[in-house]
C-alpha positions in Angstrom: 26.8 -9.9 9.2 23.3 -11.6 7.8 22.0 -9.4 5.3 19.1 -11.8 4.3 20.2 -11.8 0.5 20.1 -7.8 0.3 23.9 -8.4 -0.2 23.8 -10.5 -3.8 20.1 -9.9 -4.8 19.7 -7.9 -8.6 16.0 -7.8 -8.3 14.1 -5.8 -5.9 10.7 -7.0 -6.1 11.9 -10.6 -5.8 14.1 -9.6 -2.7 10.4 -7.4 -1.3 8.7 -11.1 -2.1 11.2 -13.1 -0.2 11.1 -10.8 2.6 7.3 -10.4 2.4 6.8 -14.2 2.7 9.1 -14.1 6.0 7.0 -11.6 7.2 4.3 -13.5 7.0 5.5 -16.2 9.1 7.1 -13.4 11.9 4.1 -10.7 12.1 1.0 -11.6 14.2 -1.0 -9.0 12.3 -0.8 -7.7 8.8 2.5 -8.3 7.7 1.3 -6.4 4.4 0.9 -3.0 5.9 2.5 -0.2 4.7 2.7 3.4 5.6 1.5 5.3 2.6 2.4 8.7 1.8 0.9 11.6 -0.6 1.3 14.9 -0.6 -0.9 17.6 -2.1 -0.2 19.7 -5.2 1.9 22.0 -3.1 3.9 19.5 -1.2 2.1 19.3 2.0 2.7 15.5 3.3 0.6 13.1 5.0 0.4 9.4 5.6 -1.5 6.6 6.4 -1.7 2.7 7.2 -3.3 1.1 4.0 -2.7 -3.0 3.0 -0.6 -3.7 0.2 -3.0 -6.3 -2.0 -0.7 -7.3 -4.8 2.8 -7.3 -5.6 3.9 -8.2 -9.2 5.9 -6.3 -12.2 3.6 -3.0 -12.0 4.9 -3.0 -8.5 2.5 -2.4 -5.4 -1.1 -2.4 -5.4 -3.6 -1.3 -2.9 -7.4 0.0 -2.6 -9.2 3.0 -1.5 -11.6 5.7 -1.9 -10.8 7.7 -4.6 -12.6 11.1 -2.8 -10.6 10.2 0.3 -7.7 12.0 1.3 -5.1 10.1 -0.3 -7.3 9.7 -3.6 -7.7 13.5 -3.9 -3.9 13.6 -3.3 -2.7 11.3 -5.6 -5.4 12.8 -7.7 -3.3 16.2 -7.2 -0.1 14.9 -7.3 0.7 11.4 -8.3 4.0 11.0 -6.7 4.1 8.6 -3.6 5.9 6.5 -1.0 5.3 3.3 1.1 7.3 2.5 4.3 7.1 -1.3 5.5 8.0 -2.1 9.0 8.2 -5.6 10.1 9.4 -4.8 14.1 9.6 -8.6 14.7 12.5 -9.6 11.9 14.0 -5.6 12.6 14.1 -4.6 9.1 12.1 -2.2 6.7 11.5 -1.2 3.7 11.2 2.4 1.6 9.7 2.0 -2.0 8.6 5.9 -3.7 7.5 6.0 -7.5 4.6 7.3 -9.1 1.1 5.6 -8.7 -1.4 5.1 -11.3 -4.6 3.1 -11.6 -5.3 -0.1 -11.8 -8.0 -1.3 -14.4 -11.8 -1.4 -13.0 -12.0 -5.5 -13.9 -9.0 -5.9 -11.2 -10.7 -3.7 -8.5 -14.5 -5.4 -9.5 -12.4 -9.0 -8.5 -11.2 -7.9 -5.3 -14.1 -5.6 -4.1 -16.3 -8.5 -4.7 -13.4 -10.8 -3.0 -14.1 -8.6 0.6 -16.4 -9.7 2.9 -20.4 -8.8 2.6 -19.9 -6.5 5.8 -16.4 -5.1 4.1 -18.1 -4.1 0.7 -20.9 -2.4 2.5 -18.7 -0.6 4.8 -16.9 0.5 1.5 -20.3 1.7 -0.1 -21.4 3.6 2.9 -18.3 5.6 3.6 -17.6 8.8 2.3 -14.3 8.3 3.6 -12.2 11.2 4.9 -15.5 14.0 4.9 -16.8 15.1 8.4 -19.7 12.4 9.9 -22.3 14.0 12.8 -22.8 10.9 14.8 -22.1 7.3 14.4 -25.6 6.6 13.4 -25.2 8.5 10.0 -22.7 5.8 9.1 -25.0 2.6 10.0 -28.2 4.1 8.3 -26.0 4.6 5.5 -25.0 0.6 5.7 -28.6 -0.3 6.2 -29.7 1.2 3.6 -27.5 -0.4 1.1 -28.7 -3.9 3.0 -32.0 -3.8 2.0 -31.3 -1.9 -1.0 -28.6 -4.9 -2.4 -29.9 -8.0 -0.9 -27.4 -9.9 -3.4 -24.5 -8.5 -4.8 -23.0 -5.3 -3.8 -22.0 -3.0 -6.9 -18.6 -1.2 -6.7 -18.7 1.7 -6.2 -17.0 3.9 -9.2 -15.0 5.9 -6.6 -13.5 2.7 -4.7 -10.4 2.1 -7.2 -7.4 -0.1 -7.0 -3.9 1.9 -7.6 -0.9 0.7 -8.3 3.0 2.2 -7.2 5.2 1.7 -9.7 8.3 1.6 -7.8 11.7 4.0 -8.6 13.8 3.8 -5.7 13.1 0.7 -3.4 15.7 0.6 -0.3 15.8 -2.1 1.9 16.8 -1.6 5.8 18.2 -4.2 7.9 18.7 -3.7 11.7 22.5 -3.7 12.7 24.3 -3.8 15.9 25.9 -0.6 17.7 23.3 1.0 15.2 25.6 -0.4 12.5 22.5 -0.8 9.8 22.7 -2.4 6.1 21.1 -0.4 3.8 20.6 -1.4 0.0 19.3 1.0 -2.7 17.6 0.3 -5.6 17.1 2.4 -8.4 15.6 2.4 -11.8 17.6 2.2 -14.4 15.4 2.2 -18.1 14.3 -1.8 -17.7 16.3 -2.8 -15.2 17.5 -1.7 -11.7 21.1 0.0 -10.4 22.0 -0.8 -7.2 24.1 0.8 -4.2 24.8 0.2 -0.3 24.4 2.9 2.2 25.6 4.5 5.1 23.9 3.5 8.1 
């Protein structure tokens, strides 16, 4: 049965990179999405579509609003997990670990990387708070397009985060339900490995 080198691979990011790159051939839209989950200080889940920006030896990197849900959450409680689906290939992958910051120079580059209308919808969004009407929202925007005609600043509570991964588990779709499942854990600097029941 193809395994799509889960079977002999020692390296879990560099299996996630392989994969990624397939994806990116297979999925129509954002074959970077991931389903992110926090939980509050008391364990109280939720979750979330965000886009995976960056994956190298920190492990996975995304951006938000840090006085959005999942900011105050992570804020709270900085344990987290990411789900990637990729329907078309039929396989996915679980990744959990802890998530820290990533250094404000990294999140100026790729703020300033968005598009004009991207930055100012990242500015004008108090993401996650209740909004009266629609109109609030493009004021907002307006107002930060006269008031930066150039450059947009980043804001200081749009961050870039980072999940350094602990247990990464890839998922391959089997038949008669008969899935491969590969773990990965963290062992000091490198990683232990194991196959799953289905």
């Amino acid at each position: 049965m193809e395994t799509f080198g889960a079977e002999t691979a020692n390296d879990p990011l560099m299996l996630f990179g392989a994969w990624l790159q397939e994806a990116e051939a297979a999925e129509l839209n954002d074959p970077n999405a991931t389903a992110l989950a926090t939980a509050t200080a008391d364990g109280t889940p939720s979750v979330r579509m965000v886009l995976m920006k960056r994956l190298d030896e920190r492990g996975f990197s995304f951006y938000t609003n840090a006085d959005s849900q999942k900011g105050v959450e992570l804020a709270e409680n900085p344990r987290a997990a990411m789900c990637f689906h990729w329907k078309s290939l039929r396989r996915q992958v679980r990744v959990e670990g802890m998530v820290g910051d990533l250094p404000g120079k990294e999140a100026d580059e790729y703020f300033h990387s968005r598009t004009r209308m991207s930055q100012l919808g990242a500015a004008a969004s108090r993401q996650s708070r209740p909004l009266d009407c629609r109109e609030e929202l493009e004021l907002r925007v307006a107002e930060l397009t006269r008031a930066f005609p150039d450059e947009i600043p980043r804001p200081d509570y749009w961050k870039g985060y980072v999940l350094r991964p602990e247990r990464i588990e890839f998922w391959i779709n089997g038949v008669g339900r008969l899935h491969n499942r590969f773990l990965f854990v963290r062992e000091g600097d490198g990683w232990g490995k194991s196959r799953l029941y289905p």
